[in-house]
RODO-2510 file (C-alpha; in nm, 4 decimals, decimal comma):
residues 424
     n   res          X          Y          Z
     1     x    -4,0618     6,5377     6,3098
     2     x    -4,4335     6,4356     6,4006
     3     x    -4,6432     6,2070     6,2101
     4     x    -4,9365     6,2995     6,0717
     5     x    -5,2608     6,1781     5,9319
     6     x    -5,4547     6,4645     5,7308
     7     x    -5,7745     6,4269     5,4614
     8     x    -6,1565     6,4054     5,3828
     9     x    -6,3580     6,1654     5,4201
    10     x    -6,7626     6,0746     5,3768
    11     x    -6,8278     6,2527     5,6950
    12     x    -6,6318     6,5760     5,6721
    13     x    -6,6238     6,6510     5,2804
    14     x    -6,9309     6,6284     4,9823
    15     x    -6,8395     6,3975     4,6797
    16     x    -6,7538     6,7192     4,4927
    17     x    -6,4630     6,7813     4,6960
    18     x    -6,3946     6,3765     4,7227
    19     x    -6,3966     6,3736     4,3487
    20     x    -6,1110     6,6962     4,3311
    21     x    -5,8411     6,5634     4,5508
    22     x    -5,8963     6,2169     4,4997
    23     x    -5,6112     5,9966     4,3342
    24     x    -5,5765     5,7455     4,0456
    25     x    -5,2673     5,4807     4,1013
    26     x    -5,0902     5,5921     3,7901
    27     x    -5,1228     5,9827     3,8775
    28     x    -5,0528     5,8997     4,2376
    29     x    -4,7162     5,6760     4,1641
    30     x    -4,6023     6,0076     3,9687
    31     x    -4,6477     6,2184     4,1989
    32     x    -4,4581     6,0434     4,5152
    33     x    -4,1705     5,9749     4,2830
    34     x    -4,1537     6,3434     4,2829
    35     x    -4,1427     6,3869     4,6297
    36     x    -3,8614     6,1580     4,6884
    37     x    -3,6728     6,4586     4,5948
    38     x    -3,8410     6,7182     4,8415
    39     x    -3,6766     6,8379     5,1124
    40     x    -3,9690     6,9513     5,3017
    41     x    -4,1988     6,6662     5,2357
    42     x    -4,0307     6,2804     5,1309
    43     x    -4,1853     6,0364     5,3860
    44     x    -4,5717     6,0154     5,2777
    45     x    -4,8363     5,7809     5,2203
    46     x    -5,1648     5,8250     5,0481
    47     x    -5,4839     5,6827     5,1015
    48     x    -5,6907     5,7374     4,8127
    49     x    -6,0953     5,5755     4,8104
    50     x    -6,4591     5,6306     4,6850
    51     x    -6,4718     5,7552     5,0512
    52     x    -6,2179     5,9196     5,1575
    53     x    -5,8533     6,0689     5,0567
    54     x    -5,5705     6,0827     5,3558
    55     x    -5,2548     6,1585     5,3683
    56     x    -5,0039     5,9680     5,6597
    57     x    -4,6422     6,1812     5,6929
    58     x    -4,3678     6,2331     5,8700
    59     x    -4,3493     6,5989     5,8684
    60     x    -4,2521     6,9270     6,0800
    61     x    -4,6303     7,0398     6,1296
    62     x    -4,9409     6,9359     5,9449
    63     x    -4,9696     7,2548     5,7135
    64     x    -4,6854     7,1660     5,5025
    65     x    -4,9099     6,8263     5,4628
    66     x    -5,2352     7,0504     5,3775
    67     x    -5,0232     7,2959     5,1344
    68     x    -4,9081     7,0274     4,9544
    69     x    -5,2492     6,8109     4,9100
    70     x    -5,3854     7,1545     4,7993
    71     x    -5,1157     7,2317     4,6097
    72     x    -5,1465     6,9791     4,3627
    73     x    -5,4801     6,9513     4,2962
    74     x    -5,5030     7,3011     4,2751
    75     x    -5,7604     7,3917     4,5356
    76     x    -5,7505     7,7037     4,7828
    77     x    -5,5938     7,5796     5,1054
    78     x    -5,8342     7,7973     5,2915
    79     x    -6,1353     7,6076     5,1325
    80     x    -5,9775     7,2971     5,1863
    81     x    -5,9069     7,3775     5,5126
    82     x    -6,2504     7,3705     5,6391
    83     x    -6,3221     7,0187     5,5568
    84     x    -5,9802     6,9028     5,6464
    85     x    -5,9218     6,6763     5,9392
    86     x    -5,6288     6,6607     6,1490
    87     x    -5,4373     6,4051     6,3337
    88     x    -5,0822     6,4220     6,5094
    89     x    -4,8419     6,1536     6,6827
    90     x    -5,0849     5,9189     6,9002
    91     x    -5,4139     6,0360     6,7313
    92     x    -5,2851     5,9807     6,4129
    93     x    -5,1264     5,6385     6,4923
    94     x    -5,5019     5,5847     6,6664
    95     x    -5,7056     5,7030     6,3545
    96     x    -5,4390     5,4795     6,1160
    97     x    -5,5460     5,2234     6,2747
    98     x    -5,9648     5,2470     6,2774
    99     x    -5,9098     5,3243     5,9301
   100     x    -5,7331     5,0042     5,8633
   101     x    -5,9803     4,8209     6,0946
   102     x    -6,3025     4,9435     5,9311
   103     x    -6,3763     5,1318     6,2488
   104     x    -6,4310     5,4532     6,0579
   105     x    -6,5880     5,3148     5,7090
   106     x    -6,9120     5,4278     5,5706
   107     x    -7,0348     5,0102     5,6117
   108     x    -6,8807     4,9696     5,9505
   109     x    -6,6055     4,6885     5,9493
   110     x    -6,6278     4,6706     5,5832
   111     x    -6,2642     4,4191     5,4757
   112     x    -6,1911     4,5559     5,1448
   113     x    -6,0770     4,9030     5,3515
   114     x    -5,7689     4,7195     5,4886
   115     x    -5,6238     4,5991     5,1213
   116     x    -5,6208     4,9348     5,0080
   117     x    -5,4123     5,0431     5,2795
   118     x    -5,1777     4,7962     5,2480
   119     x    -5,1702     4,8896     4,8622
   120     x    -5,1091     5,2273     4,9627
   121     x    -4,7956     5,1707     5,1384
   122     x    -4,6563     4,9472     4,8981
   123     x    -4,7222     5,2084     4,6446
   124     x    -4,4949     5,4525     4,8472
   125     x    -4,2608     5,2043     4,9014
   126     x    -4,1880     5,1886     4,5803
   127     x    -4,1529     5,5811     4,5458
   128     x    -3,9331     5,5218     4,8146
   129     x    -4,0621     5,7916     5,0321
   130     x    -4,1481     5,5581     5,3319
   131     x    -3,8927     5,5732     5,6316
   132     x    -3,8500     5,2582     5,8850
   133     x    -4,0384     5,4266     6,1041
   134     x    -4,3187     5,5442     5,9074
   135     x    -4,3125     5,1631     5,7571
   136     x    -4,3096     5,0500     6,1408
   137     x    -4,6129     5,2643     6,2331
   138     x    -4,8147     5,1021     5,9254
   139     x    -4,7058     4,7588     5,9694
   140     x    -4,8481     4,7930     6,3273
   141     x    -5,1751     4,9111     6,2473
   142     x    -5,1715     4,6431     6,0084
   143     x    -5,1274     4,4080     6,2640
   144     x    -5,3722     4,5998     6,5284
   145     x    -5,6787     4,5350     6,2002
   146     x    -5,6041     4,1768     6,2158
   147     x    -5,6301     4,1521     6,6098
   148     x    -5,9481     4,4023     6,5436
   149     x    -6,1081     4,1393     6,2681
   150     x    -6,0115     3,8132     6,4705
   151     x    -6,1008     3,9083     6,8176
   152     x    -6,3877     4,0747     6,8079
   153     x    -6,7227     3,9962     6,5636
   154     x    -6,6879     4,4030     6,4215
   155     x    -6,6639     4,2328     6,0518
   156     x    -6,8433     3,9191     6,0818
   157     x    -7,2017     4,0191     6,0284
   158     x    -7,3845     4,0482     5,6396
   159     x    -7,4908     4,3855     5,6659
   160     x    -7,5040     4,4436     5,2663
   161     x    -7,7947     4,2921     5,0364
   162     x    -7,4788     4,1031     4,8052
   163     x    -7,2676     4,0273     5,1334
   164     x    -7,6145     3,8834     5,3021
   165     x    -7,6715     3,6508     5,0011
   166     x    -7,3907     3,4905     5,0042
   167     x    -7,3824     3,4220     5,3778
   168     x    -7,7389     3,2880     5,3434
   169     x    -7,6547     3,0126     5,0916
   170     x    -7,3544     2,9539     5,3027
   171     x    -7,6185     2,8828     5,5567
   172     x    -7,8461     2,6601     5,3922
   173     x    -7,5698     2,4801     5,2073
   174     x    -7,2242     2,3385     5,3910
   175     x    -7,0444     2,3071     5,0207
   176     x    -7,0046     2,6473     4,8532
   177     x    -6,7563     2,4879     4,6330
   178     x    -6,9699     2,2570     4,4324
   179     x    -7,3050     2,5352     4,3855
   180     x    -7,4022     2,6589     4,0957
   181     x    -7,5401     3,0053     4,1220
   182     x    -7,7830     3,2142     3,8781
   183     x    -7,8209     3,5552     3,8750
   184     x    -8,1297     3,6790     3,6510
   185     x    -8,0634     4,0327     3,5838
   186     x    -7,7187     4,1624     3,5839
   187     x    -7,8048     4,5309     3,7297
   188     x    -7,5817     4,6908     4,0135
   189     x    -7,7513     4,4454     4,3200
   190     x    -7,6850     4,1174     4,1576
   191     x    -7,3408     4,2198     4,0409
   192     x    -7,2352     4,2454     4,4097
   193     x    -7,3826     3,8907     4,4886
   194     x    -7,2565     3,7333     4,1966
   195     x    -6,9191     3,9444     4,2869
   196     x    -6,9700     3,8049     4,7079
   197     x    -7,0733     3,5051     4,5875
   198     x    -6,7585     3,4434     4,3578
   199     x    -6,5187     3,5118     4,6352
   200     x    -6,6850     3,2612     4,8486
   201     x    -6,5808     3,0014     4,5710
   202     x    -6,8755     2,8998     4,4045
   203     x    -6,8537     2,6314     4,1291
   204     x    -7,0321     2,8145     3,8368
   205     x    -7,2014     3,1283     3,7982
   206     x    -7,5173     3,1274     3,5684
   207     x    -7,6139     3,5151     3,3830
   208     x    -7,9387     3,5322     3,2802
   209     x    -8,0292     3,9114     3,1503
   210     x    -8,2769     4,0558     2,8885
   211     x    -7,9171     4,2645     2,7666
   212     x    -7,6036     4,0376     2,6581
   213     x    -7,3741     4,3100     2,6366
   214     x    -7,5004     4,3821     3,0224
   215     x    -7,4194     3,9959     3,0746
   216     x    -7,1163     3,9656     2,9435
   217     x    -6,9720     4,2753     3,0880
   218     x    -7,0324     4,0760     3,4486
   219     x    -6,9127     3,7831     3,3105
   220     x    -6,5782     3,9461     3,2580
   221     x    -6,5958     4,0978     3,5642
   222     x    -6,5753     3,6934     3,7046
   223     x    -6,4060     3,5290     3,4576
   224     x    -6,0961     3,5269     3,6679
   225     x    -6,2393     3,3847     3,9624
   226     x    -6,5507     3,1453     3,8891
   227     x    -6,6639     2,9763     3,5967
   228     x    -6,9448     3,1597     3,4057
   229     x    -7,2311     3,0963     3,1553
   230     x    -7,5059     3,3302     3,0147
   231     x    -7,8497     3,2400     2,9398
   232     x    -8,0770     3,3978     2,7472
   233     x    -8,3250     3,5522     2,9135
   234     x    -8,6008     3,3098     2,7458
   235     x    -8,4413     3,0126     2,8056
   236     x    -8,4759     3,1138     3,1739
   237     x    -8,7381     2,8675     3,2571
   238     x    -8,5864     2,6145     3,0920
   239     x    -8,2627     2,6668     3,3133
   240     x    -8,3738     2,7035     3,6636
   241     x    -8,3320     2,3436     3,7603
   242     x    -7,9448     2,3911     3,6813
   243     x    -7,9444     2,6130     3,9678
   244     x    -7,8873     2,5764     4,3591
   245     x    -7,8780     2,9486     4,4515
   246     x    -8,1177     3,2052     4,2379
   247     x    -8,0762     3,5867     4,2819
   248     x    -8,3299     3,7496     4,1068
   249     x    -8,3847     4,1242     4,0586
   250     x    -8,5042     4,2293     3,7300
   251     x    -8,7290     4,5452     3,7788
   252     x    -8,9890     4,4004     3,6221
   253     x    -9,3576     4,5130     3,6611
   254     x    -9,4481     4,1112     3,6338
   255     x    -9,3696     3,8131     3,7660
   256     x    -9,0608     3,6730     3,5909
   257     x    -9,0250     3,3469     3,7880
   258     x    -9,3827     3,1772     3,8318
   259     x    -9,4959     2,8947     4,0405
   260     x    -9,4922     2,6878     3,8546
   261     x    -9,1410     2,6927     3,6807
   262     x    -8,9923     2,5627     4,0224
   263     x    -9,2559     2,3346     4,0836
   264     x    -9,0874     2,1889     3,7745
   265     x    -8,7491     2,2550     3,8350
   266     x    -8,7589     2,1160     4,1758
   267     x    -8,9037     1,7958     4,0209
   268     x    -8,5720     1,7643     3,7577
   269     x    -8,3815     1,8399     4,0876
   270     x    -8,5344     1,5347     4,1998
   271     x    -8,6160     1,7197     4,4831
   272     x    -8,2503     1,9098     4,5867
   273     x    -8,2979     2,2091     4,7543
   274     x    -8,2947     2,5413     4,6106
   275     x    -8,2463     2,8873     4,7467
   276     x    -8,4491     3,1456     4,6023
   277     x    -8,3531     3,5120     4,6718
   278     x    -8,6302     3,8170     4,5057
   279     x    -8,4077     4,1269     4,5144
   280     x    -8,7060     4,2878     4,3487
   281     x    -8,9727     4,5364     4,4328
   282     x    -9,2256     4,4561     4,2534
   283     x    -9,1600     4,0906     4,3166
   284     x    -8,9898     3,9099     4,0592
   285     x    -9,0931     3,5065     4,2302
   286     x    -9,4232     3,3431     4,2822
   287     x    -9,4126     3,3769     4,6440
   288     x    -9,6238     3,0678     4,6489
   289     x    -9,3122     2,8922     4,5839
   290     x    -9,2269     2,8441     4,9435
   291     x    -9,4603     2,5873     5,0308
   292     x    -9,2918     2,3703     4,7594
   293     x    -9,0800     2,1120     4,9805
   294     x    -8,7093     2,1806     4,9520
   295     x    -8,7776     2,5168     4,7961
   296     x    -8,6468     2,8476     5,0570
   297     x    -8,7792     3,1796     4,9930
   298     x    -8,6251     3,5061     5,1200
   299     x    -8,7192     3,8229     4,9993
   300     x    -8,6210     4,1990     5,0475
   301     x    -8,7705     4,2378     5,3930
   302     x    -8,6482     3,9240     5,5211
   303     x    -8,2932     4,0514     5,4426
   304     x    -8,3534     4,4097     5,5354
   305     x    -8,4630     4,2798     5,8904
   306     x    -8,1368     4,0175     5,9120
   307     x    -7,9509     4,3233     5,8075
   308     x    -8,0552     4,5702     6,0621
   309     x    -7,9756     4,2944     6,3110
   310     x    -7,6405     4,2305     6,2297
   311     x    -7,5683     4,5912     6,1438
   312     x    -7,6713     4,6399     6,5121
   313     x    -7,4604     4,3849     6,6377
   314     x    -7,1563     4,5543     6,4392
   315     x    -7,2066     4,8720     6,6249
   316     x    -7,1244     4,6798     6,9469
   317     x    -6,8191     4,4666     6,8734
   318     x    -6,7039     4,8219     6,7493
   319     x    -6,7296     4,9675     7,1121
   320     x    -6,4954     4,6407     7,2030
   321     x    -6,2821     4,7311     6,8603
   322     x    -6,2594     5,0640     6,9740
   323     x    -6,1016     4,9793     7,3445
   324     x    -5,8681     4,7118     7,1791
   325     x    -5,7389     4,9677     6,9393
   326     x    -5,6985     5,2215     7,2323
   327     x    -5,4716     4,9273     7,3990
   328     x    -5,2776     4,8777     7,1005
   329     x    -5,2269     5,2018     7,0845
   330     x    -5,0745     5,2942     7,3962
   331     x    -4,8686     4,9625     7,3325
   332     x    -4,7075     5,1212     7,0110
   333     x    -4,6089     5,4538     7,2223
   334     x    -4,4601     5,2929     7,5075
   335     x    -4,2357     5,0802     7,2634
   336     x    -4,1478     5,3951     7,0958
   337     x    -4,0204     5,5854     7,4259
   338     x    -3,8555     5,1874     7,5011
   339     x    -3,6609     5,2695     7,1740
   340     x    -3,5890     5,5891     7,1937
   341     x    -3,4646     5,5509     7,5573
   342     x    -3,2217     5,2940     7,4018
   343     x    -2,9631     5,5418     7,2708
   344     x    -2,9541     5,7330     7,5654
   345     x    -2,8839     5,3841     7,7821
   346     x    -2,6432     5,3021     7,5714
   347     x    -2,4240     5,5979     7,5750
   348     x    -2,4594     5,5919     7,9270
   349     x    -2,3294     5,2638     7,9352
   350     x    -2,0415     5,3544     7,7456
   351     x    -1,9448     5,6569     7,9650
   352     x    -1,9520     5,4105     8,2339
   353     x    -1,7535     5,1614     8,0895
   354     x    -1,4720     5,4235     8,0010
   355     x    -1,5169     5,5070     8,3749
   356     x    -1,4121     5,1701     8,4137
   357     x    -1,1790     5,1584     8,2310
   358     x    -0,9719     5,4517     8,3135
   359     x    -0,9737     5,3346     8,6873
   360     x    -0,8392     5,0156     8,5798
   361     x    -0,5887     5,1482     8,4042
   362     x    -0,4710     5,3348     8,6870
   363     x    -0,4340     5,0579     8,9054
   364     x    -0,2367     4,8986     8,6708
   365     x    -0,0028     5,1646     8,6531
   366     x     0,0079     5,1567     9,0379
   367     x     0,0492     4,7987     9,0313
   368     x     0,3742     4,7999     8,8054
   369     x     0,4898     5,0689     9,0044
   370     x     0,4957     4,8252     9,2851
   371     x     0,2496     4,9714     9,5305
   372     x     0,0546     4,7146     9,7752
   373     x    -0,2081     4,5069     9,5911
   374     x    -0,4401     4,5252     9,8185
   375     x    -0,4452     4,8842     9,8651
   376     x    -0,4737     4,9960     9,4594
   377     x    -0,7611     4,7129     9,4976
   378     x    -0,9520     4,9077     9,7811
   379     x    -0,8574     5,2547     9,6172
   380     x    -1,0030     5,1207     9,2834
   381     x    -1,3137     4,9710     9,4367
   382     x    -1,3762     5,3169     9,6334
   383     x    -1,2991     5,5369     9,3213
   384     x    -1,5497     5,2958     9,0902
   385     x    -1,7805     5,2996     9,3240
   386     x    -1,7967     5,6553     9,3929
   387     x    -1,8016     5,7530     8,9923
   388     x    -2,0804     5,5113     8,9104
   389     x    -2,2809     5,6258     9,1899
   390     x    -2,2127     6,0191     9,1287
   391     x    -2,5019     6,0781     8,8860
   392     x    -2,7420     5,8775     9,0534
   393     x    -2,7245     6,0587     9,3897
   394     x    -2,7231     6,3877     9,1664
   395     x    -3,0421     6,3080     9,0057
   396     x    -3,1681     6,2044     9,4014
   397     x    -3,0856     6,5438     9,5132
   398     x    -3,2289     6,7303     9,2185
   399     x    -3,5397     6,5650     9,2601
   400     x    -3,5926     6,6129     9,5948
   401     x    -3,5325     7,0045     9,5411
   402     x    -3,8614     7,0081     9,2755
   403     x    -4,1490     7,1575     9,4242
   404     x    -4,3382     6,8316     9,3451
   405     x    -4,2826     6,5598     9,6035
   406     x    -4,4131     6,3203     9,3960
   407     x    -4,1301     6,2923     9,1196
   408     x    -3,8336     6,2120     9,3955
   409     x    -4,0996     5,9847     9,6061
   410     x    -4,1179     5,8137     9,2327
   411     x    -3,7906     5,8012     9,1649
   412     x    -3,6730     5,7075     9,4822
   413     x    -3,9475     5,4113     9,4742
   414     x    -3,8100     5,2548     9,1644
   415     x    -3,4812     5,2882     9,2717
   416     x    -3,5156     5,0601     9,5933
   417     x    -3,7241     4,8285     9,3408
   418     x    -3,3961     4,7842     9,1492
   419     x    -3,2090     4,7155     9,4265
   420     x    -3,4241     4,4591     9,5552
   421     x    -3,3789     4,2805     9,2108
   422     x    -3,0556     4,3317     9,2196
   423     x    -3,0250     4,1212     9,5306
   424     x    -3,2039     3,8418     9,3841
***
């Protein structure tokens, strides 16, 4: 058995193909179930995202892996085939791992990546088609993601308009928890800050949109997490003061936010500074509200160019990612041949110790038989000795009858190393 790691992702597959082999929970939970009763196939996780669709397994070569992923999503394996990657033993283990990381995400080091992993496994799990070794494989990359995430700065850049909003008010305010936040407009960019922005533990999130079924479709979309409020989009002006942190992008061919609306709700602020964020193109704020004190302005292009920074600064902690995963790596595989070295140590312990015993029984026998003690000592001593040290002498002159000088000259090194501990 090798394990594998076989799918499509962005890179290799369009969002045609994405779309045919891609997997809901409910369809997904079916279908391992099923599997758990395959003889050819029954130790399997599946990685199922907007991006990308892999499958991990412990199988006897990788096209039993592809015949079944085309197989039931009834594609030609041949077509399939050509936008298929492959990954086996250490490469796969290696790839696991990026994946799990955000190494190998569209939004390099993007978080969310590493929960659906994990939710993939314990999806399986519950199919029961994950061995202890497939489990210990995940668990490890697992742990190689948070190593990745908390040694290196791969994930801790904004490099998203919502994810860059919400580490800008964390900037100009030390107190997420007591903000209140409004979002005027509730269109796919201010869902994501309001979503960001929410997770960061905001105290109240303020929906102003021209739609209220728009609004209150977001506003269920946070309910569980922050409290929420919609405004009507003409009571806007009358609301801005409630606000720390504004997020506006309505699309709107004027001006929705003027000057002087935050000259006036600065004044009922009694002067508390407010972040202002214009998501818009056209421009949705005066930007003549920046020289109002307390009042910070960022638009678009101030983002865009924080963005490309960061984004930039991603790319290299991912070269120092990239070596630390390589590390871990090689790590995993040397505990696996550690492990797998352990049965064959321990029988040869036992055949030892029945050496040993045997011998002793021996000289019991020629004890009670009345021979001298201290002969049936020496004779057992010799005898031991010679046994114990038959198949390392064997191996000695086996090695030194290879053609290549360089496996006896190793062997014989870390033998002499062991005796020189052995003397200690």
């Amino acid at each position: 058995m090798s394990f594998f790691a076989l799918g499509v992702n962005h890179h290799t597959a369009s969002v045609e193909l994405r779309e045919r082999i891609a997997f809901n929970p409910e369809r997904l939970k079916v279908l391992l179930e099923q599997q758990c009763y395959s003889h050819t196939l029954n130790d399997i996780v599946v990685v199922s995202t907007c991006n990308r669709t892999e499958v991990y397994a412990m199988a006897e070569s990788a096209d039993i892996v592809l015949d079944w992923l085309a197989e039931i999503n009834q594609i030609d394996v041949n077509q399939l085939s050509n936008h298929v990657y492959r990954y086996e033993n250490i490469e796969a283990v290696a790839h696991l791992m990026r994946v799990s990381s955000g190494l190998d995400s569209l939004m390099l080091g993007e978080p969310q990546i590493l929960g659906q992993v994990k939710t993939a496994l314990a999806l399986a799990k519950d199919a029961a088609v994950v061995s202890a070794q497939l489990n210990r494989i995940f668990e490890y990359a697992f742990y190689a993601a948070k190593r990745v995430r908390s040694e290196t700065a791969v994930g801790s850049h904004a490099v998203s308009m919502g994810y860059a909003v919400a580490q800008l008010a964390l900037q100009v305010f030390s107190q997420p928890e007591k903000l209140q936040v409004m979002v005027v407009a509730a269109g796919e960019m201010n869902s994501l800050v309001a979503k960001h922005l929410a997770e960061m533990g905001v105290a109240k999130i303020l929906i102003c949109n021209r739609s209220r079924e728009r609004a209150e479709q977001l506003a269920q979309d946070l309910a569980h997490r922050v409290d929420v409020e919609i405004i009507p989009f003409e009571a806007l002006s009358q609301n801005l003061h409630r606000a720390d942190v504004i997020s506006s992008c309505t699309g709107s061919l004027h001006q929705v936010i003027s000057f002087t609306d935050i000259k006036t709700a600065i004044k009922q602020r009694r002067y508390q500074q407010m972040l202002l964020v214009d998501l818009a193109v056209p421009r949705d704020i005066d930007a003549k509200v920046e020289q109002l004190d307390g009042v910070y302005l960022y638009g678009v292009d101030d983002l865009q160019t924080v963005i490309d920074e960061n984004l930039a600064q991603r790319r290299q902690a991912a070269v120092e990612a990239e070596v630390m995963v390589n590390q871990l790596v090689t790590q995993l595989v040397t505990q696996q041949k550690v492990d797998a070295a352990g049965a064959t140590i321990a029988h040869y312990r036992q055949h030892e110790q029945q050496q040993q015993q045997d011998e002793l029984a021996l000289a019991k026998q020629r004890l009670a038989k009345g021979e001298d003690s201290e002969q049936v000592l020496n004779d057992f001593a010799h005898r031991l000795t010679q046994k114990l040290l038959h198949s390392n002498s064997l191996l000695l002159r086996r090695a030194a009858q290879e053609q290549d000088p360089s496996y006896f000259e190793w062997l014989e090194e870390n033998i002499q190393d062991i005796f020189q501990q052995m003397r200690k």
